[in-house]
KEMARMAR-118016 format. One record per residue (C-alpha): residue number from 1; residue in one letter; x, y, z. Coordinates in pm, 1 decimal. Layout:
REM KEMARMAR-118016
<r NUM a <X Y Z>>
...
***
This chain:
REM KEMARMAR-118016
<r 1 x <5543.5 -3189.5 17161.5>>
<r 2 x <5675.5 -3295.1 16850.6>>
<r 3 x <5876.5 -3615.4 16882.6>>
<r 4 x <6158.4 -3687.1 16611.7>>
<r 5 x <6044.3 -3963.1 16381.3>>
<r 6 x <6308.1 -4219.7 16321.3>>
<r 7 x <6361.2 -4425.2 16018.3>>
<r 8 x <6548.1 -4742.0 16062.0>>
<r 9 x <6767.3 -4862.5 15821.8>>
<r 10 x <6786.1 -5202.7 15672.7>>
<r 11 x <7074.6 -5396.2 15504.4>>
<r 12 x <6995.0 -5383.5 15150.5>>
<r 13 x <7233.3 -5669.6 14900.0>>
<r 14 x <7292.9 -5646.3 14559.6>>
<r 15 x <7242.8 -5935.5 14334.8>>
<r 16 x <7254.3 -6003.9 13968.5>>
<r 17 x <6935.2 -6212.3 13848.3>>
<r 18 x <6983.3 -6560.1 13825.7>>
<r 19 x <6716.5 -6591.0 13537.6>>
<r 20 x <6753.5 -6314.1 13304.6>>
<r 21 x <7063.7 -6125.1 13219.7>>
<r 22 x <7120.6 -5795.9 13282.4>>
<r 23 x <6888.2 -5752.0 13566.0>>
<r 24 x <7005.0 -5704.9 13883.5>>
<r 25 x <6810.4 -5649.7 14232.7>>
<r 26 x <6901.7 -5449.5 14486.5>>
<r 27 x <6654.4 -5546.3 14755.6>>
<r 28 x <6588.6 -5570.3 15143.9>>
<r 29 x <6755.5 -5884.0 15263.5>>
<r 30 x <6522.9 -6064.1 15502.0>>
<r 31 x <6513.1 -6118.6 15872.5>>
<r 32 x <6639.3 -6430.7 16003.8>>
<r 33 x <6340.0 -6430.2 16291.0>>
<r 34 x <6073.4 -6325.3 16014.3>>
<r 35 x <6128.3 -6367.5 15672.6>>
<r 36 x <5852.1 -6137.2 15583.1>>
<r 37 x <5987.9 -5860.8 15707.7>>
<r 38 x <6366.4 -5697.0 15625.3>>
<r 39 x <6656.3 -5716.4 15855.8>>
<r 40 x <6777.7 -5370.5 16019.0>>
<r 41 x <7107.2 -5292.2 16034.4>>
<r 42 x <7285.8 -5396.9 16371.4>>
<r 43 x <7391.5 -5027.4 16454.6>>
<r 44 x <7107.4 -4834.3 16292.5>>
<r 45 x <7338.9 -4635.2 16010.3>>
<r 46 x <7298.3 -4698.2 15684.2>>
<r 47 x <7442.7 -5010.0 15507.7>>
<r 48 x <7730.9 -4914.7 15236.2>>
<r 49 x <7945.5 -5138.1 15093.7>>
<r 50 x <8206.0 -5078.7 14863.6>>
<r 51 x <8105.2 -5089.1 14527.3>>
<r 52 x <8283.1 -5141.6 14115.9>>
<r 53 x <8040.0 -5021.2 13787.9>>
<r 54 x <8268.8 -5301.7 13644.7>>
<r 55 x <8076.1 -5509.0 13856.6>>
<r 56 x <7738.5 -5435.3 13646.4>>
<r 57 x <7902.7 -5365.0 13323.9>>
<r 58 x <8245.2 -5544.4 13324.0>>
<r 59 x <8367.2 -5401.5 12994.4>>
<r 60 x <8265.0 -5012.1 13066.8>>
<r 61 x <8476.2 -4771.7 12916.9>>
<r 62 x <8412.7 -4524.1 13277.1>>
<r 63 x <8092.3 -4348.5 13048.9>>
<r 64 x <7804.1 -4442.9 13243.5>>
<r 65 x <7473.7 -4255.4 13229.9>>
<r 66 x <7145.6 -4334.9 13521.6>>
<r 67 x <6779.1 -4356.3 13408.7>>
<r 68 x <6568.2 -4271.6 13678.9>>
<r 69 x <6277.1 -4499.3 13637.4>>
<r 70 x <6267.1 -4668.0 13273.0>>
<r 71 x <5904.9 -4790.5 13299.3>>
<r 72 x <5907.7 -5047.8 13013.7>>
<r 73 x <6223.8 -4953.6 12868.0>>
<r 74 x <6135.0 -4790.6 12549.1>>
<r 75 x <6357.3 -4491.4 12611.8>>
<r 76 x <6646.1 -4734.3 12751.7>>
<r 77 x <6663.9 -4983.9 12472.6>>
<r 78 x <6614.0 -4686.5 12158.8>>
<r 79 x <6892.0 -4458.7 12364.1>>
<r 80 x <7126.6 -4727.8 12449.9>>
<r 81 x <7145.1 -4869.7 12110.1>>
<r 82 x <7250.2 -4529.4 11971.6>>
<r 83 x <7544.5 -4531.9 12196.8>>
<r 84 x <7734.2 -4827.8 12231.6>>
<r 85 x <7977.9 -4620.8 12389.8>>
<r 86 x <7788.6 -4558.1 12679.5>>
<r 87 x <7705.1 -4729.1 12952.6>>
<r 88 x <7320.5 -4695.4 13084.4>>
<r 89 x <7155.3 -4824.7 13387.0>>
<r 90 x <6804.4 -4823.6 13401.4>>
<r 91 x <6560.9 -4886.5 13714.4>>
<r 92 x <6219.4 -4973.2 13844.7>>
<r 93 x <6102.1 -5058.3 14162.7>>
<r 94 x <5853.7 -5325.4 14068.5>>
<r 95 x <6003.8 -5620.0 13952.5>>
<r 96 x <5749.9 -5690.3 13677.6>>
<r 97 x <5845.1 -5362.3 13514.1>>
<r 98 x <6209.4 -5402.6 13519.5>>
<r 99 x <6198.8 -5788.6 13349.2>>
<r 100 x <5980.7 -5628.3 13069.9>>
<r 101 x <6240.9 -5360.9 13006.2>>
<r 102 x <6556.1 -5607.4 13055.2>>
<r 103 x <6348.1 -5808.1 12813.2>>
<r 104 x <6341.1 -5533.2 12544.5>>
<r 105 x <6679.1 -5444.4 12619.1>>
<r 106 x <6745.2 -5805.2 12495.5>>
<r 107 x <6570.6 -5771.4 12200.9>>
<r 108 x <6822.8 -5538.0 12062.8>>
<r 109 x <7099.0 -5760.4 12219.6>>
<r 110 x <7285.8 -5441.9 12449.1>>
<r 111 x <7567.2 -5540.3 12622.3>>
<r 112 x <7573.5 -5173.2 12742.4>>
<r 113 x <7278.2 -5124.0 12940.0>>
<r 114 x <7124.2 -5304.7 13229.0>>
<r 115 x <6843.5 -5266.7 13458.1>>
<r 116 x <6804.6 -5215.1 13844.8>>
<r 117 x <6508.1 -5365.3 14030.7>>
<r 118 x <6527.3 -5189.8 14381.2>>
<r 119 x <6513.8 -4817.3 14527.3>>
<r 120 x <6752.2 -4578.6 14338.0>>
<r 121 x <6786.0 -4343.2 14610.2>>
<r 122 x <6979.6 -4677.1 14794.1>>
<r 123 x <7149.5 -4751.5 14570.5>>
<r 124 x <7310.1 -4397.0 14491.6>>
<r 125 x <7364.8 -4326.0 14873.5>>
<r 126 x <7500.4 -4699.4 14938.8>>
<r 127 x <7676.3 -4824.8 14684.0>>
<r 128 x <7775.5 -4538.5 14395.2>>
<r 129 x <8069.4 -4391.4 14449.5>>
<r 130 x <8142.1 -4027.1 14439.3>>
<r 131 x <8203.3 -3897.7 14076.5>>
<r 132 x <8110.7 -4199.0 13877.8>>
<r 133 x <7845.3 -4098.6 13687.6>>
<r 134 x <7801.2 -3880.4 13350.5>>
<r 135 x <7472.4 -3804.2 13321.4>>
<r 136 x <7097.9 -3844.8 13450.3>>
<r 137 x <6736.1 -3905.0 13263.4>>
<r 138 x <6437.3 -3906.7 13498.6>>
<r 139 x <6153.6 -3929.9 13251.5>>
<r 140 x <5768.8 -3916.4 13376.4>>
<r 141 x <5792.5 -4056.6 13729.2>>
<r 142 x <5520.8 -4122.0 13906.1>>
<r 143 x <5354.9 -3778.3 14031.6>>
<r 144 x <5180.7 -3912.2 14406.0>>
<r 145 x <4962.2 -3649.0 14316.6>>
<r 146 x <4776.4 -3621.9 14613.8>>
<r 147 x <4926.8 -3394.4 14936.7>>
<r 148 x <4933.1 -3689.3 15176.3>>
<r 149 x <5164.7 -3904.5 14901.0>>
<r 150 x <5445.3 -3605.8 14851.5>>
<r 151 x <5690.8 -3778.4 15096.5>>
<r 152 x <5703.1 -4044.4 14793.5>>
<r 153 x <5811.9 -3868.8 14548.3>>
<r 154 x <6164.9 -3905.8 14474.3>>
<r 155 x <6292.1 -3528.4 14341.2>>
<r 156 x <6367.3 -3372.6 14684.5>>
<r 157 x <6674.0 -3256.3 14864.6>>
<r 158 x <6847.2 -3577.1 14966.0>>
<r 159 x <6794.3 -3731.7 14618.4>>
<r 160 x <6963.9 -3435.5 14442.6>>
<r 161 x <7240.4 -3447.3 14713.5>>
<r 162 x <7318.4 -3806.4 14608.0>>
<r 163 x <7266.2 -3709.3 14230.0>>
<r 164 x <7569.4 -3381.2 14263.5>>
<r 165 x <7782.7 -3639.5 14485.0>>
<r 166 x <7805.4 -3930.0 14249.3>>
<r 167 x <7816.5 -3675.0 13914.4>>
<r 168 x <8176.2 -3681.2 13756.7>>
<r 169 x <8310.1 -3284.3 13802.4>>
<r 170 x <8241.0 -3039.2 13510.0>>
<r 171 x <7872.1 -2956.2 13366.5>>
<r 172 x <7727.4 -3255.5 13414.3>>
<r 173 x <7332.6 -3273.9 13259.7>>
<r 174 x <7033.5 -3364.7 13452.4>>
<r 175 x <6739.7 -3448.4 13166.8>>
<r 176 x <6364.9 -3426.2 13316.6>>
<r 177 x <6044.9 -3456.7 13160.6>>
<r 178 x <5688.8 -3492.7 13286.4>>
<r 179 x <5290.5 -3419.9 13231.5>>
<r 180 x <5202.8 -3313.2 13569.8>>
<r 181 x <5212.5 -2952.5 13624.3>>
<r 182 x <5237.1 -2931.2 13967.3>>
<r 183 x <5501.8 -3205.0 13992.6>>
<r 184 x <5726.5 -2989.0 13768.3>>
<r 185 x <5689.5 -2697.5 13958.1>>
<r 186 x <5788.6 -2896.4 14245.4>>
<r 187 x <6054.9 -3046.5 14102.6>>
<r 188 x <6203.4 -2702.9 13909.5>>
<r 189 x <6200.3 -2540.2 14281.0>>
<r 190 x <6389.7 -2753.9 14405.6>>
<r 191 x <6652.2 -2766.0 14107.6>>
<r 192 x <6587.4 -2391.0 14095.9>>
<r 193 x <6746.6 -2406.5 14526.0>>
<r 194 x <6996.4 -2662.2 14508.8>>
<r 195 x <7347.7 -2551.4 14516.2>>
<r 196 x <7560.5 -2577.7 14163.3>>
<r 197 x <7241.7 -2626.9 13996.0>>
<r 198 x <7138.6 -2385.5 13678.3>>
<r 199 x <6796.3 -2529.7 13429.6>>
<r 200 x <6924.4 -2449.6 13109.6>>
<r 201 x <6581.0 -2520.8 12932.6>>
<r 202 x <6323.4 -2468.0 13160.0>>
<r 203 x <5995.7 -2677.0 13033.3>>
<r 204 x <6016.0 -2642.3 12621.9>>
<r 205 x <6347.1 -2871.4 12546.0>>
<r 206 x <6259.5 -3123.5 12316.1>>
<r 207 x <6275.4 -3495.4 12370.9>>
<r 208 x <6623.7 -3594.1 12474.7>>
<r 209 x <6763.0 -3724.2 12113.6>>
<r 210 x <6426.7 -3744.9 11977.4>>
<r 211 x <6360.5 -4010.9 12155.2>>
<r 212 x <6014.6 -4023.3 12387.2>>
<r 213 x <5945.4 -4282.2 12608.9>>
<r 214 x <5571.3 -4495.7 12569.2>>
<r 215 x <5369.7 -4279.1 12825.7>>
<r 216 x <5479.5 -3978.4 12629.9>>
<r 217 x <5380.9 -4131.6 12287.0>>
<r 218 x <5058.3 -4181.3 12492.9>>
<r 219 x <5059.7 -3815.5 12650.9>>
<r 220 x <5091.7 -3652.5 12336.4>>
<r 221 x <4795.0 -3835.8 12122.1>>
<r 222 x <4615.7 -3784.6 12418.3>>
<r 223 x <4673.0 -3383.7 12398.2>>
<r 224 x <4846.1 -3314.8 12763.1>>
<r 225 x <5063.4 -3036.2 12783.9>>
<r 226 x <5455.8 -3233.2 12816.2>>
<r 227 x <5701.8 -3015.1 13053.5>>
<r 228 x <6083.6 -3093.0 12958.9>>
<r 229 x <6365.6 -2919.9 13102.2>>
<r 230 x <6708.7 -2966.1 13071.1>>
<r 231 x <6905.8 -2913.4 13412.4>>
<r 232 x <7333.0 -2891.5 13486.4>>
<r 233 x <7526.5 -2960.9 13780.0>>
<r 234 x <7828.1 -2796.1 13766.6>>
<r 235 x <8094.2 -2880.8 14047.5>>
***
């Protein structure tokens, strides 16, 4: 028999950097008994806490766009200085990646656009609020390619439920892009399934703006075939 596998769930705070503006983590906070490990929550649900944008960007003018995963920021800092009237969050899991971004991001001296350090699924099902958020860019995440890694990958159900929750109502647009074949067609079933969900331009649309992030540059010399769809959630 099958028994039910349980995943605990830890309290997770949210924390500008104290070093480098603009970052902020959103990390496991750490048990009391054992500071290597993280602290579940007391009554195993998931830790939400009530939660302002104005808190990351204090001046937002309620336009505030999501990139899911800005590796070192070249997409970020080129899209977010085209559009100082929008708001953009950016995010990495590993912390060396997002300082190199919120570095860049510097460079160009944006007041609009910040970075995340932490898990984005979190953060969208503990802390965004419902219909806060105008658009999405999830540009060449990291495949797992191999069958025993799928369970990492991010575009499944319970992200996209997050993503239609916290989307503003109207057409709201989802942009994807990726080299890895099979990923796509992973991905573009499950956008194909989810409810409210239509692809618009199914693998050919061109770089969102123009604008290609540095493993696409990379990609592209290198002669890999470049899937790009354009997705909307309508609700």
């Amino acid at each position: 028999m099958n028994s039910e596998v349980i995943v605990p769930e830890f309290y997770r705070d949210l924390a500008a950097d104290k070093n480098l503006n603009g970052l902020w983590h959103f990390t496991h906070r750490r048990s009391a008994d054992d500071p290597k490990k993280p602290e579940r929550t007391v009554d195993g649900l998931a830790h939400k806490e009530a939660f302002d944008w104005k808190e990351i960007f204090p001046n937002h003018n309620d336009c505030i766009e999501i990139e899911v995963g800005s590796g070192r920021g070249a997409f970020l800092a080129e899209y977010g200085n085209r559009h100082p009237e929008k708001f953009i969050l950016g995010s990495e899991w590993d912390y060396t990646w997002a300082a190199f971004a919120m570095r860049k991001i510097l460079k160009n001296t944006l007041g609009n656009t910040a970075m995340l350090r932490g898990d984005i699924f979190y953060f969208l099902r503990d802390r965004v609020p419902d219909n806060s958020v105008d658009a999405f860019h999830m540009y060449f995440p990291d495949p797992w390619p191999k069958e025993r890694h799928h369970k990492n990958r991010l575009l499944k159900p319970d992200f996209l439920k997050e993503v239609a929750r916290t989307l503003k109502p109207g057409k709201r647009n989802f942009f994807w892009g990726t080299d890895h074949k099979e990923y796509n067609e992973w991905a573009l079933e499950y956008f194909d399934a989810f409810p409210g969900c239509t692809v618009t331009q199914r693998n050919e649309a061109e770089p969102t703006e123009g604008i290609m992030t540095g493993f696409e540059v990379k990609y592209r010399k290198e002669g890999r075939p470049i899937y790009r769809s354009v997705i909307v959630f309508e609700k």
